[in-house]
N, C-alpha and C positions, 0 to 999 in steps of 0.2 A: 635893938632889943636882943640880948642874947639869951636863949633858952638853955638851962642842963641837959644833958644826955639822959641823964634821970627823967627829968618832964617832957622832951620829949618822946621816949619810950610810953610812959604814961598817956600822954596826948593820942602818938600812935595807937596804943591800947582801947583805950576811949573809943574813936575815933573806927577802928575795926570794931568794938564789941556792936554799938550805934550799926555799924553798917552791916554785919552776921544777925542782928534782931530787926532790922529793917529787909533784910533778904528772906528773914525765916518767915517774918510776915505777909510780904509778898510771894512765897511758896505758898503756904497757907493761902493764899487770897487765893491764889490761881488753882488751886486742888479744890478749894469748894467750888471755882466758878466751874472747873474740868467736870467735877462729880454731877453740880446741877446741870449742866450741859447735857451729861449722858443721861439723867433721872429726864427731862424737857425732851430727848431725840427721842426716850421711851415710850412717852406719853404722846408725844408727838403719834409713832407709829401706829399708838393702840388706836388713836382717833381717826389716824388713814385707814384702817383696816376697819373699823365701825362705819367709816364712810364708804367703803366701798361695799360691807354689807349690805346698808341700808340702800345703794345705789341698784344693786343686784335684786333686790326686794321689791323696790319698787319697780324695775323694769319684769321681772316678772309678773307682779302684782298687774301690770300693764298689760301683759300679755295673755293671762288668764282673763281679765276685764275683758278684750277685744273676743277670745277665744267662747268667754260667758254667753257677749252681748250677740255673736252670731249665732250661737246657737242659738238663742234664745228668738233672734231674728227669725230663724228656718221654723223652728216650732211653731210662733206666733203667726207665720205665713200658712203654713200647714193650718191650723186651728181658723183663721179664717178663713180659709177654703172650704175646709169642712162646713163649716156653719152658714158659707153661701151656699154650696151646694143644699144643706138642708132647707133653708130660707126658698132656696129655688123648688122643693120637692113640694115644702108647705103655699107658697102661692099655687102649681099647678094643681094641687089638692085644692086648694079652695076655688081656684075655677072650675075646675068640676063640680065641687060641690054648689055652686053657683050656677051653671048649666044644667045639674040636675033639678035643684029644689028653686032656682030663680031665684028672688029677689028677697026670700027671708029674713028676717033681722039677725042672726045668730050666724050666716052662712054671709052677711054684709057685714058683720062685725070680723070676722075671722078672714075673710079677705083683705080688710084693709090692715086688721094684723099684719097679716104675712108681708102686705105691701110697705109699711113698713118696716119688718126686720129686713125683706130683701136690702130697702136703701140703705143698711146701716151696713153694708159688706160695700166694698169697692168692685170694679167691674173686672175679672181676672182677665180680661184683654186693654185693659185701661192702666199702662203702669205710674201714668202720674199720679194718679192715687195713691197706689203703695207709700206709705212714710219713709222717708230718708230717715238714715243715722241720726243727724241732725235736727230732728222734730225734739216738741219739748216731751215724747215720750220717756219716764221715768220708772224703769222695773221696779225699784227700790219701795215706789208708792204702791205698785201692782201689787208685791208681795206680803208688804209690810203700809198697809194706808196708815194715813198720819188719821183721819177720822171715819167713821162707821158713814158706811153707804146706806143712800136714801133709797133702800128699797122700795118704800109709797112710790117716790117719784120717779123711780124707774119703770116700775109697774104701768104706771100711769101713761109713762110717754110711751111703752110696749103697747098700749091700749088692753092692757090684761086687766086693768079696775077703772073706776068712772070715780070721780063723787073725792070728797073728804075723808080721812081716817077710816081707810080698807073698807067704804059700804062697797059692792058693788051695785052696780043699777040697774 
């Protein structure tokens, strides 16, 4: 088969144009994969940088929690203190008043009060008592209850009322 120098000139021609539009294509492909590459590394970063916000956030967040929770530990030790020492002022009041006036009803109710709110205080030479970290103690419910406190029945186990719906007796 012999070919003209005309055809194949032509052929040649073909043959480059084909492979200058198949090259331009493949440019093209590889600038948008280049572009999307760099748009992805972009976004990419933005996401490290949000994660490491939020990484930073929470470990603070963590550190005020821990910061909160001991405070809030000293306080709430303090505050029971307080109210045993009271607890302890009001029994020894009621035993005097119980060696002065003897065995009245009113000077027998207020002693076994006091006896009472003492036992609701831990002993401050008794640290197994104190609650650990770890108790299902919940501040959250302390400051913010999820439901309204039965003050009838706290009353009631205080021994401050007797009886059904606040009569006293």
């Amino acid at each position: 088969m012999i070919v003209s120098k005309k055809k194949l000139a032509q052929m040649q021609s073909d043959i480059r144009k084909e492979y200058e539009e198949q090259l331009s294509q493949k440019k093209e492909a590889i600038d948008e994969l280049k572009a999307e590459n760099r748009s992805l590394r972009a976004e990419l970063g933005e996401y490290k940088a949000r994660e490491k916000h939020i990484s930073e956030s929470i470990i603070a967040a963590e550190q005020k929690s821990d910061e909160i929770r001991q405070l809030m530990h000293a306080y709430a030790e303090k505050q029971i203190a307080g109210l045993s020492l009271y607890a302890d002022r009001c029994k020894r009041f009621a035993l005097g008043l119980q060696e002065k006036y003897g065995d009245e009803a009113d000077v027998a109710e207020f002693l076994q009060f006091t006896q009472k709110m003492v036992s609701l205080f831990p002993d401050p030479d008794c640290a197994e008592e104190v609650p650990d970290e770890d108790s299902e103690f919940d501040i959250n419910e302390v400051l913010n209850p999820s439901q309204e406190p039965d003050l009838e029945l706290l009353c009631t186990e205080l021994g401050l009322m007797r009886g059904e719906k606040g009569k006293k007796e």
